[in-house]
C-alpha positions in Angstrom: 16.5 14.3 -3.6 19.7 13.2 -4.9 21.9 10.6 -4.2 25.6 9.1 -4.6 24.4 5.4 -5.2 23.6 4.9 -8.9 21.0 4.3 -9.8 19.8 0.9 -12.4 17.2 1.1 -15.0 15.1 -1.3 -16.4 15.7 -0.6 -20.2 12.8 -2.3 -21.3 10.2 -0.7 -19.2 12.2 3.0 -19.5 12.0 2.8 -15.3 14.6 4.1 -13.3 15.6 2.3 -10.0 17.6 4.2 -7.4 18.4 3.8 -3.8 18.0 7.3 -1.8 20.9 7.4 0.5 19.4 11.0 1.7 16.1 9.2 3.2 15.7 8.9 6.9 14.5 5.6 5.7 15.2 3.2 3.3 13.2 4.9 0.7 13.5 2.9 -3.6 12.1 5.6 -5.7 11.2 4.2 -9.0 11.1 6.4 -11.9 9.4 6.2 -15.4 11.0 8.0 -17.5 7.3 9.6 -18.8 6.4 10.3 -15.1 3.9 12.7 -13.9 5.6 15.8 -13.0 5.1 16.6 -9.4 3.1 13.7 -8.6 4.1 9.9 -6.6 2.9 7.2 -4.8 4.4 5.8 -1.7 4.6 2.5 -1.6 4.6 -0.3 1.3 5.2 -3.5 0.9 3.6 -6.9 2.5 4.7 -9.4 4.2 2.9 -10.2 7.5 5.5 -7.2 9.0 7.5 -10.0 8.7 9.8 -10.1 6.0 9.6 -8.5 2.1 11.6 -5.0 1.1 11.4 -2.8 -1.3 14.2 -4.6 -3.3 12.3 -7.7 -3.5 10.0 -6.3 -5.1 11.1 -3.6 -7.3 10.0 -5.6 -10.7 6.7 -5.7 -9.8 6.5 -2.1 -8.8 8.3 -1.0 -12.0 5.7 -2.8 -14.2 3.2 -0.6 -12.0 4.9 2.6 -12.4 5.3 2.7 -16.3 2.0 1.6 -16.9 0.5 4.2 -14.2 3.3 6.5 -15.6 3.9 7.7 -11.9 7.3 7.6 -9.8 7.1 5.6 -6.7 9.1 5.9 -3.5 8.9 2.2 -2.7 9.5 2.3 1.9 11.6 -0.2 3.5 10.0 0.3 7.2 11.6 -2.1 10.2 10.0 -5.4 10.3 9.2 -7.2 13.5 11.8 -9.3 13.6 13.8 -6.1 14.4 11.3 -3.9 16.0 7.6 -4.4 16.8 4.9 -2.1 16.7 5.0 1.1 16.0 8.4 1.1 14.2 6.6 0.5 10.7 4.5 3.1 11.2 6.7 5.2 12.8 9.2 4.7 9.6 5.7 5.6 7.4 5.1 8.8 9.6 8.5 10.1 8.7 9.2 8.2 5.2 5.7 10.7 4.4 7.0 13.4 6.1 9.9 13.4 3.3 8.4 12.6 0.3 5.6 15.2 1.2 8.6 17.7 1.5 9.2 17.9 -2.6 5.6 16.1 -3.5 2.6 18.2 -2.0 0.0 16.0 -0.7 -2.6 16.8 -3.0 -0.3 15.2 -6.2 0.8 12.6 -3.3 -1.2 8.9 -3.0 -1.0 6.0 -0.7 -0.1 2.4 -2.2 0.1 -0.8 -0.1 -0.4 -4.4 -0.4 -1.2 -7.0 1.7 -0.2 -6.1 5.4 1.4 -2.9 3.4 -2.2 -1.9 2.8 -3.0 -1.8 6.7 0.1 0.0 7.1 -1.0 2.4 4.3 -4.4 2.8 6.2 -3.2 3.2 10.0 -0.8 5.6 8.4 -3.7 7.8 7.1 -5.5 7.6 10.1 -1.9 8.3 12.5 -1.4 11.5 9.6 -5.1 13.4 10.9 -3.9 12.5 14.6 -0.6 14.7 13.9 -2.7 17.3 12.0 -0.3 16.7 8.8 -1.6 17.7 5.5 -3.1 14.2 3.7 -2.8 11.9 0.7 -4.8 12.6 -1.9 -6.4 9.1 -1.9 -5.1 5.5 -0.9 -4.8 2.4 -3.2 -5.1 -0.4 -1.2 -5.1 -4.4 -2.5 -5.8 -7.0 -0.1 -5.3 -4.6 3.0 -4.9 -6.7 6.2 -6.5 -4.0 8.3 -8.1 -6.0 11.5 -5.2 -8.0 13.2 -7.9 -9.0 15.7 -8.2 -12.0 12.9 -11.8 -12.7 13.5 -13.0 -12.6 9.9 -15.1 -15.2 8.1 -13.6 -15.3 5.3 -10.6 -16.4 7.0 -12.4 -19.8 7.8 -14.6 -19.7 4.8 -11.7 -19.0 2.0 -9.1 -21.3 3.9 -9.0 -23.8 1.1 -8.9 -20.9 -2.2 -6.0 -19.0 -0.8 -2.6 -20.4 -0.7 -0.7 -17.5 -0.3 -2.3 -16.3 2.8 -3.9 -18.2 6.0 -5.6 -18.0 9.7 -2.1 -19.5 10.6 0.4 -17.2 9.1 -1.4 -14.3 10.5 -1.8 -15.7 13.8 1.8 -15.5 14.1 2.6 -12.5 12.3 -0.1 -10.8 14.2 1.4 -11.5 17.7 5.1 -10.8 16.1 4.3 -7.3 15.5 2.1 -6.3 18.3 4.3 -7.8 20.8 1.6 -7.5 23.2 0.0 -4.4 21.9 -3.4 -4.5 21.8 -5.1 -5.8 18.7 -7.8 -3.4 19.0 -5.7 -0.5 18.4 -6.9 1.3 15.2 -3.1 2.1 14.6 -2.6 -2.1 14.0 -6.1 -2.4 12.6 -7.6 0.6 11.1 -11.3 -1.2 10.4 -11.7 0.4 14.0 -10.4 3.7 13.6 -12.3 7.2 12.7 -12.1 7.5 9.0 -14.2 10.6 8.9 -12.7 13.7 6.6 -10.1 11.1 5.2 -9.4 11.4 1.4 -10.7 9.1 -1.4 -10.3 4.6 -0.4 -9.5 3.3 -3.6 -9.4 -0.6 -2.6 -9.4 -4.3 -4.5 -10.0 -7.9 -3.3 -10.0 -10.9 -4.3 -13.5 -13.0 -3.4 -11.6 -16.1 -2.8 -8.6 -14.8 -0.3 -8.6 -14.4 3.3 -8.5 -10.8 3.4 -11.7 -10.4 1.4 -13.4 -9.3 4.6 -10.7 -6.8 6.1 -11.0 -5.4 2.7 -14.8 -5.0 2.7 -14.9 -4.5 6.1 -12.2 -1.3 6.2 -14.2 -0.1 2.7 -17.8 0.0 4.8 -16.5 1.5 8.0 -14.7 4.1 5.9 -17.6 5.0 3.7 -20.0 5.1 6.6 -17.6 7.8 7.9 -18.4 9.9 4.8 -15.5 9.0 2.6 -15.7 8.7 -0.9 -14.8 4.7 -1.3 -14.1 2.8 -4.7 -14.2 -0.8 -4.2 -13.5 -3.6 -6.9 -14.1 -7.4 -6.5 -12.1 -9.5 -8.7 -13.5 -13.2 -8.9 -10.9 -16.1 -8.1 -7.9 -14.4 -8.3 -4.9 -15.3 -5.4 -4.2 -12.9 -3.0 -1.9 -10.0 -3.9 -2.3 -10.9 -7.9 -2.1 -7.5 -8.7 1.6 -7.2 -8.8 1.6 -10.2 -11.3 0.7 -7.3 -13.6 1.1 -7.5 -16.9 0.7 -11.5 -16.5 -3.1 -12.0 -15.9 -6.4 -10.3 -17.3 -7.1 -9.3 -13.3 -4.0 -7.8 -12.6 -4.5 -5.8 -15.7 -8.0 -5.0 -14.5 -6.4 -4.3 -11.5 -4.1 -2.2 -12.8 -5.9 0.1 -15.2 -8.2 1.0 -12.5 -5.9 2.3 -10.6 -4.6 4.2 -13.7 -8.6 5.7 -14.1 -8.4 7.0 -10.4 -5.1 8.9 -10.7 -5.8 10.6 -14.0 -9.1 11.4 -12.5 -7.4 12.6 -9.2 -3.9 14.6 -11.0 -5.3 14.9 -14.5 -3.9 12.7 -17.6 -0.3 12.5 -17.8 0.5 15.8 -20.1 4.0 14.0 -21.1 1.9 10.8 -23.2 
């Protein structure tokens, strides 16, 4: 995987930031310079499937990658503005497809935030419909994973989360599905057939919104047989996870998601 755009580094974090012109897809990869060998995360963004890139938020995943000492190959999938469903998971399918070509799947992990953490899910479930080889595990913060929007903590949270609402994902709901049907487990994976997928590693917040997609994707998954790790951080806004290092939650946060990959690929040998 090598490219002719250089690539910038953040000096303080010793995290490399380079564009892959090679990718079929927009594809950031994000390198610490102490990275696991032959291990990644792939990365998806939120932003209702509206708007957000890789670019925008290349900081935050930085942080994340030195202090989870992994390399991360951040996706830039189509937003609905450009193309509805199922370009984003169509641009998951084969931005997987790629990475898993140099990065087996067992040293391979799911990240995604937000509506990135559906993404990250339906993706898991579209990868066992095409009989490709999957993830080792998924880490999934604040997945919106039931566009169907029925949840109660959607009423009963309205007034805790300000970066998040019924609203907003009324409209970003009907922008991606374009008249696809909500119930799809593709668009929301709470009603897909989790059973034989690898380990759901998944944080909420108690006051957001998403709390019950979160808890909701977590149960349906576990009564399916998968092992599921859930974590329920108290008051915390919604995606405050890639504030990390700012707050004690996102540093919670954080380190647990550190725990799970040196349990998964073994502690880093290069600390």
């Amino acid at each position: 995987m090598t490219d002719t755009e250089p690539a910038s580094t953040s000096g303080r974090l010793g995290v490399e930031i380079e564009a892959l012109d090679s990718a079929p897809v927009p594809i950031l990869r994000v390198r610490p310079v102490d990275a696991r060998p032959d291990a990644a995360l792939l990365h998806f963004h939120g932003g209702g499937y509206r708007k957000g890139s890789p670019q925008i938020f290349a900081d935050s995943i930085a942080r994340i990658a030195a202090r989870c000492e992994t390399q991360v190959f951040a996706v830039g999938y189509r937003l609905s503005g450009e193309c509805a469903f199922p370009a984003a998971l169509d641009d998951a399918v084969t931005a997987y497809r790629w990475v898993a070509g140099s990065v087996p799947g067992e040293r391979l992990a799911l990240w995604g935030d937000s509506a990135g953490g559906g993404l990250a899910a339906a993706l898991s479930l579209r990868l066992r419909q095409l009989e490709i080889p999957l993830p080792a595990c998924a880490f999934l913060f604040s997945p919106w994973a039931d566009l169907r929007n029925t949840a109660s903590s959607f009423l009963e949270n309205q007034h805790t989360d300000e970066r998040f609402s019924l609203e907003q994902a009324t409209e970003a709901a009907a922008a991606y599905l374009a008249g696809h049907p909500a119930v799809d487990p593709m668009v929301s994976p709470v009603l897909g057939d989790w059973k034989g997928q690898p380990r759901l590693i998944v944080q909420c917040s108690d006051s957001e919104v998403l709390r019950d997609d979160t808890l909701l994707l977590a149960r349906t998954a576990e009564d399916a047989g998968v092992d599921v790790r859930v974590k329920v951080h108290e008051g915390v806004p919604h995606i405050w996870n890639l504030s990390y290092p700012a707050t004690t939650a996102s540093e919670a946060a954080i380190s647990y998601m550190v725990e799970q990959l040196d349990e998964l690929f073994g502690s880093n040998a290069r600390r």
